[in-house]
N, C-alpha and C positions, 0 to 999 in steps of 0.2 A: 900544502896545508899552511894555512896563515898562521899568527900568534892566538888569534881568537878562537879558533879549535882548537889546537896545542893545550889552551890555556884550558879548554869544556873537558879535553880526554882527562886532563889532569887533575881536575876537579873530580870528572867522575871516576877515575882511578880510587882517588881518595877515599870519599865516599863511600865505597866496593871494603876499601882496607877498613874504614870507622866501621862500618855492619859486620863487619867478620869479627874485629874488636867488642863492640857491642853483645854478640850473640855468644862469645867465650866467655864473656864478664855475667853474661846472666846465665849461662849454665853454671858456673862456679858459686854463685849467690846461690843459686836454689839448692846445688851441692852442699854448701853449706849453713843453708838454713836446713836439709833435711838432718844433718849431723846434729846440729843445734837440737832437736828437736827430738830424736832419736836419744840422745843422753839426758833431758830432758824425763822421758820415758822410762828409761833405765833409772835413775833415782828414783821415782816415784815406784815403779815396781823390783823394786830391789834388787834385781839383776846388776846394777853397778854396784862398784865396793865402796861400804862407807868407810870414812876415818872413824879411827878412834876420838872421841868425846864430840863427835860431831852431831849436830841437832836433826832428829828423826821428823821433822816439817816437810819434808823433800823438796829441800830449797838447794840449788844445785849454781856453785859457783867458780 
């Protein structure tokens, strides 16, 4: 095996590791946009707790 395949398996080795990175990094994002979005929810339908003197807008911060 030359350097010029050595160098292709290595590359595509990589490649293999970024997509698997890639594919954990968007499950985690939609992970937490669904959380995002679920507390979101719960403010607006009162199921989460408000503070005391805090404004009834269901603005959620």
């Amino acid at each position: 095996m030359n350097s010029s395949e050595q160098r292709k398996l290595a590359i595509a080795k990589e490649m293999q590791n970024l997509q698997s990175e890639v594919e954990d990094l968007r499950k985690l994002v939609n992970t937490l946009l669904t959380i995002i979005m679920e507390e979101a929810d719960g403010i607006q339908s009162g199921a989460a707790p408000v503070h005391a003197g805090a404004p009834r807008a269901g603005i959620s911060m």
